[in-house]
C-alpha positions, 0 to 999 in steps of 0.5 A: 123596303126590300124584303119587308111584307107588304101589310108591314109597309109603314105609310106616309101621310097622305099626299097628292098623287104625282108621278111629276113631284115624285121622281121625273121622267126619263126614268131615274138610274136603273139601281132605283128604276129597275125596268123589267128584263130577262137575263140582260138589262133591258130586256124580257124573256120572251115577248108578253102575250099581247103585242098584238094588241091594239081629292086623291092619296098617294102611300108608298103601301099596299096590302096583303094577305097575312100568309100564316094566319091564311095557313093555320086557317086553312089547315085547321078547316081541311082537317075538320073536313078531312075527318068527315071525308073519304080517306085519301089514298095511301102512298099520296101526298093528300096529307103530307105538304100541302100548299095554302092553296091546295087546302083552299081548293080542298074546301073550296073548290066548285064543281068540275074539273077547273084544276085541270083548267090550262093556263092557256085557257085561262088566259083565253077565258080572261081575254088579251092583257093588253100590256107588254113589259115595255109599256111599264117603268118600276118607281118603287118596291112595295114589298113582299108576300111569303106562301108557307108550305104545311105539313099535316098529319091526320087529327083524332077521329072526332071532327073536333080534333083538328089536323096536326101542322108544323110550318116548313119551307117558307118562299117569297111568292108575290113582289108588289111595285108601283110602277109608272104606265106609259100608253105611247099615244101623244097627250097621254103623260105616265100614270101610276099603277101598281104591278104585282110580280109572281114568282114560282111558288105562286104561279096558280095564285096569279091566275086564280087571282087574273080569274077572280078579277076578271070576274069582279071588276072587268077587263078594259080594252086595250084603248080604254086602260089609260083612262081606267088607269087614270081615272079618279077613285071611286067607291065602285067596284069596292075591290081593287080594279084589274086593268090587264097582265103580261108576261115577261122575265124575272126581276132583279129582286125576284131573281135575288130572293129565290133564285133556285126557284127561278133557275128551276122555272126560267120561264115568263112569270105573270105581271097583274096590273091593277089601279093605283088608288093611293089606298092603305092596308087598314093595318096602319090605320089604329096607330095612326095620329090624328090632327087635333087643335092646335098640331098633332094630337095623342094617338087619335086626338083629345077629348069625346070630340075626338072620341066621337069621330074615331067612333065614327071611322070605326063604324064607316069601317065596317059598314065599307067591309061589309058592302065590299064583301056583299059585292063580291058574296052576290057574285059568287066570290068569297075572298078565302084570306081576308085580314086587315091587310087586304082591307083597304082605306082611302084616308086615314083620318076619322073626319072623312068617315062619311066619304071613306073609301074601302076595297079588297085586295089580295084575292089570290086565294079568292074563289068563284063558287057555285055547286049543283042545286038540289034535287027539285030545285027550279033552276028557273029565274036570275043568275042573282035568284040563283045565288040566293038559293045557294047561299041559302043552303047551309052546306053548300060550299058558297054558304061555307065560304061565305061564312068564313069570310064573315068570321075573318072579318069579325076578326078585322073589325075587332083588331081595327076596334081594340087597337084604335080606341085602346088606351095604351094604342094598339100592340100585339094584343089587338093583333088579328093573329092574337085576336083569332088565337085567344077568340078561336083556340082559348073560347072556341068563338064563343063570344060571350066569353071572350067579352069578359076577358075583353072587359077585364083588359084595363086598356080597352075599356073605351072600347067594351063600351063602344061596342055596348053602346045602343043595347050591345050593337056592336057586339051583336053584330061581331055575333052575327058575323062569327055565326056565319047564319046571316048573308052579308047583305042583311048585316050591310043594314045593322044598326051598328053600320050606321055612321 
């Protein structure tokens, strides 16, 4: 699967995981089991920071940010702010090429100085990763995610004329492998994790990402990480949990894909370990087919029989989206890249809609928001009355974030509805590119329009009607959600979440 993206990464059925059934250890040749080196076969460059340190699936996916959509977001948004902003300074590359994560911290970034935060500091904040490349055997490349660099040109003088940008240079950023986990301690037999490799181009992305994580999800400690990494799938945290980092050389990959990029910084990247739950991107689930009867049925089944369960999947979907937003939303955090690559699904089939399970993954571009609160604000009560206060501010930048990621989950809610109940399956027009494209640039989000033109596509009848059913419920909430005026956890509650 060698440079495909990972949201791109077609799944398997869903299996019973095992390390045993899947290759047997000791580790296989090193052309299907790279272990992670430097310069020579066996080896890392440099020790990792740590050596100090005291009904599941399984699918050979993951997920990912959808990089360009993520871009054109972005530079759509910085332009609109640059236009209401001071100008920068002439001679400066504030609006020459710019990096997705550059125009994120533009929009999003608290108060302070944190970009000037050391990476060093970072690590001392985070706390011991609690690995070293030994620990870890490479099973399985998953795929790859790309950063593109923009270049941007000013827009016209009103804050509708958005900033102009033409795609440049294009680099692999992150490589995601499933890797088996071996603690060393006796009884304790390898486990499956997954590991995320960051190349140069997204240094920043991988501590940021370290950062959020550890914010979101904890750090376990150095003698808990084999039971956290073993532990069975749990709805909670409904993000992907970090369980530690470390530092070592390049991969072979790495080193084939952008090797100019290595030369020039041939210093230990960052690996981020997390838990391997065997979920899959909710990009796969529309064409995904469905057990009916007797064998396998059309796309998702025959009949209102089966109508009724994927109705009843879509709606799980949503109200685990939801639930997985306001877990981060209500910690300060808000995911900056949201598509249906980073929603994760742990089946894909509709009779488990009652026990599905959803986290969110891909939180590189992710931030931790918090700005100074007005003038005569009491700053007295809970750090949770805090951040009501704040997303209850319309122009604070936890409130702008906030409802950029309820516009990007519209988004996915939209491209997992039409492509799962379209007639003809879903296609590149129930795509979330497509889908934002006609949405955002033909209507300008407005939706009573682009529900006609949905409405008059022969192929999504069945879903037009689902989401009018219970007086317009469905669209009612894509409204909500588009607005960006209502908190994620008052939409956690709408009736349209109830499956």
């Amino acid at each position: 699967m060698h440079g495909q993206d990972l949201s791109t990464c077609s799944p398997a059925l869903f299996r019973p995981a095992s390390l045993a059934t899947r290759r047997p250890f000791p580790a296989p040749p090193t052309e299907r089991c790279p272990r992670l080196r430097g310069r020579a076969a066996g080896q890392v460059r440099g020790p990792g920071p740590d050596d100090d340190d005291d009904e599941q699936a399984s699918l050979p996916s993951s997920s990912s940010v959808d990089i360009d959509d993520l871009v054109s977001k972005l530079s759509a948004h910085a332009g609109r702010m640059r236009a209401g902003a001071p100008a920068e300074p002439q001679g400066g590359q504030g609006t020459g090429r710019q990096r997705a994560i550059s125009n994120m911290g533009f929009l999003l970034t608290p108060a302070g100085d944190e970009a000037h935060i050391t990476e060093s500091s970072i690590r001392a904040s985070v706390g011991p990763g609690g690995f070293h490349a030994s620990d870890f055997e490479l099973l399985q490349e998953l795929g790859q995610i790309s950063i593109q660099q923009v270049e941007t040109s000013p827009g016209g003088e009103e804050p509708q004329q958005h900033a102009l940008h033409h795609n440049t240079a294009r680099s692999v950023a992150v490589i995601g492998y499933t890797a088996a986990y071996r603690s060393g301690m006796p009884f304790e037999d390898p486990v499956m994790v997954m590991l995320k490799e960051y190349l140069p181009a997204a240094r920043a992305v991988a501590f940021n990402e370290l950062q959020v994580l550890r914010a979101l999800t904890g750090l376990p400690h150095a003698h808990e990480k084999f039971r956290a990494a073993s532990s069975s799938l749990s709805a909670t945290p409904p993000v992907v949990e970090l369980l530690g980092y470390f530092l070592a050389g390049h991969s072979d990959s790495a080193r084939r894909l952008e090797p100019a990029a290595i030369l020039a910084h041939p210093e230990n990247t960052i690996w981020v370990v997390t838990k391997w739950d065997g979920l899959a991107p909710l990009t796969h689930y529309p064409a995904q087919q469905q057990t009916s009867g007797l064998g396998l049925g059309r796309r998702w089944g025959e009949g209102a029989g089966a109508s009724h369960t994927r109705k009843r999947m879509l709606r799980a979907i949503a109200r685990g989206l939801l639930r997985a937003l306001c877990y981060c939303h209500v910690r300060g955090v808000v995911h900056g890249s949201l598509g249906s690559g980073s929603v994760l699904l742990s089946s894909f089939d509709d009779t488990h809609a009652e026990r599905l399970v959803v986290k969110l993954d891909n939180l590189g571009f992710a931030r931790r928001v918090f700005c100074p609160l007005p003038d005569g604000a009491s700053t007295a009560g809970s750090f949770e009355d805090m951040l009501d206060t704040q997303a209850g501010l319309a122009d604070s930048p936890l409130r702008q974030g906030m409802a950029a990621d309820l516009q990007s989950a519209a988004l996915v809610l939209l491209e997992a509805v039409l492509g799962g109940l379209s007639a003809a399956g879903p296609g590149a027009g129930t795509h979330g590119d497509a889908l934002r494209r006609v949405l955002g640039t033909v209507y300008r989000y407005d939706l009573s329009l682009f529900r006609q033109y949905c409405e008059h596509e022969p192929d999504w009848g069945e879903a037009t009607a689902f989401l009018a059913e219970g007086e317009g419920a469905g669209w009612h909430l894509l409204g909500e959600m588009l607005s960006g005026e209502v908190l994620t956890s008052t939409l956690l509650a709408h009736p349209f979440c109830r499956v």
